[in-house]
N, C-alpha and C positions, 0 to 999 in steps of 0.2 A: 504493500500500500504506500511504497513513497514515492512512486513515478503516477499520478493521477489525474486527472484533467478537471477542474474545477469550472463553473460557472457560477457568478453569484449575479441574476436578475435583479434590476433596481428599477426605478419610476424613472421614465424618459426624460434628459435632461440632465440628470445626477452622473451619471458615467463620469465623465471629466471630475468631479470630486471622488466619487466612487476608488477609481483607478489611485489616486496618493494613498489614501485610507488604506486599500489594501496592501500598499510596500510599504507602508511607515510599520502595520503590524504586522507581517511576516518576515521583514527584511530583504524580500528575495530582490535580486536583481531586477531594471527594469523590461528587460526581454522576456521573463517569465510571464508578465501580465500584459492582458491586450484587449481595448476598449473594443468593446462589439454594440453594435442595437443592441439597448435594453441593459446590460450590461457591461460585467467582464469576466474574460478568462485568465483563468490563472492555472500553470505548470508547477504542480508539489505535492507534498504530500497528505496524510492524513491529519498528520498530527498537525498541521496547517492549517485543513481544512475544522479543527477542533479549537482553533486559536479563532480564526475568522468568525465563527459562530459567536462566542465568547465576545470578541470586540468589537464587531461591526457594526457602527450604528448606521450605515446607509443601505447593506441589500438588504432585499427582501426575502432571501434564504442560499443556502450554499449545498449547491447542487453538484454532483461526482457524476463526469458522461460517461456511460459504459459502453454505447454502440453508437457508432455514426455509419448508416449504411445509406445507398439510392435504394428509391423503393417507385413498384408502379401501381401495386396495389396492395389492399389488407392482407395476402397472403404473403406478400414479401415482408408485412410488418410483424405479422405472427413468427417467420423464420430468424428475424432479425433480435425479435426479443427470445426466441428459441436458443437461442446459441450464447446470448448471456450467462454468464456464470452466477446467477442471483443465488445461488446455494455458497456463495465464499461470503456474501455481507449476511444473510440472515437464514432463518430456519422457519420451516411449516408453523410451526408454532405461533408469528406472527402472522398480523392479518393487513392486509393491504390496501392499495387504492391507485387505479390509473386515471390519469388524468391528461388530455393530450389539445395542445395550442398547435392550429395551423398559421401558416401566411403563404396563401395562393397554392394549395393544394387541391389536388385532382380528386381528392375525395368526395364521394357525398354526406358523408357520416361522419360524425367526429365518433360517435357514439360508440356504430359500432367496431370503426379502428381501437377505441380502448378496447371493447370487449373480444377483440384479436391478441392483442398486447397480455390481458390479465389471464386468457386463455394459455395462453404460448408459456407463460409466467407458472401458473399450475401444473400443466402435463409436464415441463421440465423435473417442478420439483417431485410428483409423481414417477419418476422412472429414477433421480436420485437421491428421494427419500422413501423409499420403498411403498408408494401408492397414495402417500401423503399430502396433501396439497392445504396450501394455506388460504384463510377465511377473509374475506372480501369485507371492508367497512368502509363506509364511505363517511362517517361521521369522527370517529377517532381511530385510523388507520396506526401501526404500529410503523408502519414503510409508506413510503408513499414513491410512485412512481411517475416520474415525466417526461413525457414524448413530444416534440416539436418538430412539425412536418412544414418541410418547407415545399416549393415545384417537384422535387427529386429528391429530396433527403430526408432523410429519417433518425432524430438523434432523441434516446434512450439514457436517463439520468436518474438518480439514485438520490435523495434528499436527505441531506444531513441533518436538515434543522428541524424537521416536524413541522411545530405552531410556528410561524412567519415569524421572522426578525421583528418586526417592529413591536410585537408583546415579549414587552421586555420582563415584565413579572412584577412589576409594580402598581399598577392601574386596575384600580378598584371602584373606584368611585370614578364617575364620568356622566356631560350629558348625553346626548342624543346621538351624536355625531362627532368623537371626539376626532384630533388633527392626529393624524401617525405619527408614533416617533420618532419610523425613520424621513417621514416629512421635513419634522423640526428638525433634526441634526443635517438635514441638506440643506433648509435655510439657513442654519447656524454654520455652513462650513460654506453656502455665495456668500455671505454677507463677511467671512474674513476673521467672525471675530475672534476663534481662539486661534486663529494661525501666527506661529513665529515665538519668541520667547520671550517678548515683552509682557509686561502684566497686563492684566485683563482690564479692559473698560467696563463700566458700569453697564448693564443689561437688563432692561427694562420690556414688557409686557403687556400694555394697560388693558390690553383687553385678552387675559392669561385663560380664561376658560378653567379645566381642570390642571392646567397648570404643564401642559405638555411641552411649551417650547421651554419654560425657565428651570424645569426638573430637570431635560437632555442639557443644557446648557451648564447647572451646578453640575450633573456627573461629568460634564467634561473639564470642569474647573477642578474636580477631587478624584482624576482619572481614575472614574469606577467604569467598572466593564461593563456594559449597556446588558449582557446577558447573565450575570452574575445571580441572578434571582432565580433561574430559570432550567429548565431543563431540556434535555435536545435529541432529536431522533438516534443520532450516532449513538449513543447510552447502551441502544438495545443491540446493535450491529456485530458480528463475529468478529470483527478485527479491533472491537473498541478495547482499551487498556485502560483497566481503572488507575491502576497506581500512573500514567501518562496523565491523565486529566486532571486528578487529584493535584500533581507537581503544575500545568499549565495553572488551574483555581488560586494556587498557593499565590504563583508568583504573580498572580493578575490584585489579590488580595494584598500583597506587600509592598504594591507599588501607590499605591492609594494614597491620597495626601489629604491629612486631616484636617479642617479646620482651626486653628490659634485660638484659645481661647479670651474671651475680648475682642473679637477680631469683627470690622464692621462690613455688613453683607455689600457683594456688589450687583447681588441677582435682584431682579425684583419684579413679583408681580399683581395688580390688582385686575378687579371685575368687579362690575355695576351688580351682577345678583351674589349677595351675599353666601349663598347656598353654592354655587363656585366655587367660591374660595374656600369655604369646609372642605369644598370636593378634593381640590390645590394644595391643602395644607395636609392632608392624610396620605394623598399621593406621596407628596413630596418625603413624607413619616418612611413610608414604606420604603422609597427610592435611595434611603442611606443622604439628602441631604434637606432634609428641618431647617437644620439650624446655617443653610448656606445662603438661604433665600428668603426675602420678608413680602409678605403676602398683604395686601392690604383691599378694603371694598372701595371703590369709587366708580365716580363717572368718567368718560373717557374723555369726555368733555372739559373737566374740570379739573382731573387730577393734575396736582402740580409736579414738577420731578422728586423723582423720591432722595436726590441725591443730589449736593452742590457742584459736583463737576459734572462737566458733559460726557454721554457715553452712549450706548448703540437703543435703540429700539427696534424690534422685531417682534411684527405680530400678521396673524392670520385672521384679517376683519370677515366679518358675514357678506356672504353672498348666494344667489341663487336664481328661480324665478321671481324673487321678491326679497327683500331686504326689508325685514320685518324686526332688526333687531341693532342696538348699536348703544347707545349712548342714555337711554335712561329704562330704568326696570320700572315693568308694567304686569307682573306677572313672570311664567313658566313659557313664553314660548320662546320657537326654535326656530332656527332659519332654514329655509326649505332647499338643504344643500344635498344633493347625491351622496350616496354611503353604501358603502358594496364592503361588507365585512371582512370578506379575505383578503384581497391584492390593492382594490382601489385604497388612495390616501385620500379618503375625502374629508373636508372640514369640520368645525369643529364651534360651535358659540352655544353660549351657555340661555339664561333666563333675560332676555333684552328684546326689549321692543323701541322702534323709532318710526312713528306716524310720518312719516317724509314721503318723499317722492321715491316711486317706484326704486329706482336706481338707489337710491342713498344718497345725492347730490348732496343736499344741504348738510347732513351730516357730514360727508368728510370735508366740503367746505369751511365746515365750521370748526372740524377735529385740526384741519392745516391753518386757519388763522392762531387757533388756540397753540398750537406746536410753537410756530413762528417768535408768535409773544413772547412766552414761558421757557422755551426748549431751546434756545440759540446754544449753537455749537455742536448739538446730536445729529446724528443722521438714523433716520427712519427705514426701516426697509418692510413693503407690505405688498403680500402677497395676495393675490387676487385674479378673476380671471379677468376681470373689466379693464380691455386695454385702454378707455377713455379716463381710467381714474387721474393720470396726472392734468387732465381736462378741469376735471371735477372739483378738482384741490388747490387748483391753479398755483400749480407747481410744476418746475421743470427736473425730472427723475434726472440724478447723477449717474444712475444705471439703472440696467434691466432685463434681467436673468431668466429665460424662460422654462418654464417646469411645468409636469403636469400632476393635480393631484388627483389622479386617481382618471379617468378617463377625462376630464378639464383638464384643457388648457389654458395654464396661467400663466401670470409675470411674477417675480419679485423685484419690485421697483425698489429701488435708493433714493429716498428725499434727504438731503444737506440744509440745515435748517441754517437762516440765516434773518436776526431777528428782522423786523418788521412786518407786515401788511402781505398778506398775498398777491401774487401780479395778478395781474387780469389779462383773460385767454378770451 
């Protein structure tokens, strides 16, 4: 297992961060790793791909290819996964799950190409575990198997992580719609702000939700391992080495930087419903940093900086078919944003309502005058999919990062606050 081919799937757009993340934490070379759609590959081993899992806060799982064959049809997909050696990672005794993404394939069936793949997957182990074959679940699979068909190709991968990267093991309490966390750690790694080894800027939230961007943000200031909570497919696998894991744990726990006691926070995040920031402050309980980050209730409108010098702002405002939500609490509702539990990253806002106009115009109008006044010297970064927002705010974006959350296409705009009056657009 130490010659293996790695894929680790991230949300379009992240690749280019993606790709440092993963040689800062394995060291390897930079020819080992290689930006693809959607992700990247990577050339190593196991006990890499058991690191990756562990610290990755941008893919969305870490996946081992075990076949890449051309294929013309379901029967050359059945021979293809036939000739797999799925009896060296796991035993009958686990139970499985296929699951298969095309782009431009000649198929008509996704469906029943897996049910080719899970077939081919059984009658193997049937003739090498004496008539034995492993149980099928599609809700908590023990293995999970994935297939991605392209015109002519057909690649066969083995999943190390189980539950998705982004359930980091600390998120318990949440609204409706919480923002992923590997969301936040790709706006936290365009926006710059823990890169290099100067000390960190003040980091601010104002409309924090359950508190997702400034928890990723503390564990990267107290370098905790994003998976550190959690547990991970590989665990059950025939080549896994407890005493290996146990030693990677050790030294992922010894490098951890604890908070100085007296030491004054530079995280910060508030929200307009109250019932939020409970949500935020128990998160944060669980996430290993409480005491990194101060939580406060306000308006987004009104709150003043939590802090005398200037530093970053990053947040993920509401949006949808309706922008229902923003700047003052009326109640428990939600904004009517897309949410697809497993792969999508979709957004994320707590109990807020804002009677405005459709779009939200006047609110972030009114959110960028208030910046301007109050916030001289921060720069804002806010993600969204409304390319017209620097219209709306009558501001001119210093950048703008495009990413998608979850099947939206967004920006992450850069406002450079510079005090006075909004221009006019």
């Amino acid at each position: 297992m130490n010659q293996l081919q790695l894929f680790l799937p991230c949300a379009a757009g992240v690749e280019d961060y993606l790709a440092p993340e993963v040689l800062r934490i394995t060291g390897l070379p930079p020819g080992c790793v290689t930006k693809q759609r959607g992700g990247v590959a990577v050339r190593t081993s196991l006990a890499h791909a058991m690191l990756l899992n562990l610290h990755s806060r941008l893919a969305q799982r870490v996946l081992v290819l075990l076949s890449f064959t051309e294929y013309r049809n379901e029967q050359d997909l059945y021979r293809a996964a036939s000739e797999v050696a799925w009896e060296r990672w796991f035993t009958p005794r686990e139970s499985i799950k296929v699951e298969v993404t095309a782009q431009h394939s000649p198929l008509t069936s996704l469906n029943f190409a897996a049910l080719k793949i899970k077939d081919a997957v059984c009658d193997r182990f049937r003739v090498t575990a004496g008539g034995v074959r492993p149980d099928v679940n599609t809700q908590w699979p023990d293995v999970r198997i994935y297939t991605h068909l392209s015109t002519d190709s057909c690649s066969l991968y083995i999943d190390t992580s189980g539950e998705p990267l982004f359930k980091r093991g600390w998120r318990e309490d949440k609204g409706d719609a919480p923002l992923k966390e590997t969301l936040a750690a790709a706006m936290l790694a365009a926006s710059g702000w823990a890169d290099g080894d100067a000390d960190l800027l003040p980091l601010y939230d104002p409309c924090c939700g359950s508190g997702t961007i400034v928890i990723e943000a503390a564990q990267i200031a107290c370098n905790i391992a994003p998976g550190s909570l959690r547990r991970f497919a590989f665990e059950k696998y025939l080549p896994f080495r407890r005493a290996e894991w146990d030693a990677i744990k050790k030294e992922a726990k010894d490098a951890e930087v604890l908070r100085e006691p007296g030491q004054k926070p530079l995280i910060f995040g508030s929200d307009v419903a109250h019932r939020m920031v409970d949500f935020a402050q128990r998160n944060a309980q669980r996430a290993g940093v409480a005491d990194v980050i101060e939580f406060r209730g306000g308006d987004a409108l009104q709150r003043m900086p939590p802090i005398d010098i200037p530093g970053v702002m990053l947040l993920n405002p509401p949006y949808g078919e309706r922008i229902e939500v923003a700047g003052v609490a009326k109640g428990a509702g939600h904004a009517g944003r897309q949410f697809d539990e497993e792969d999508a990253q979709a957004g994320r806002f707590g109990a807020r309502e804002l009677p405005q106009t459709q779009e939200g115009g006047e609110f972030f109008s009114q959110l960028a005058s208030h910046w301007k006044k109050n916030y001289p010297g921060w720069s804002a970064w806010i993600l969204t999919p409304d390319l017209k927002l620097p219209g709306k705010m009558r501001l001119k974006e210093a950048r703008r990062v495009p990413m998608w959350n979850g099947p939206i296409e967004c920006r992450l705009f850069r406002f450079d606050m510079v005090k006075g009056s909004a221009r006019a657009i």
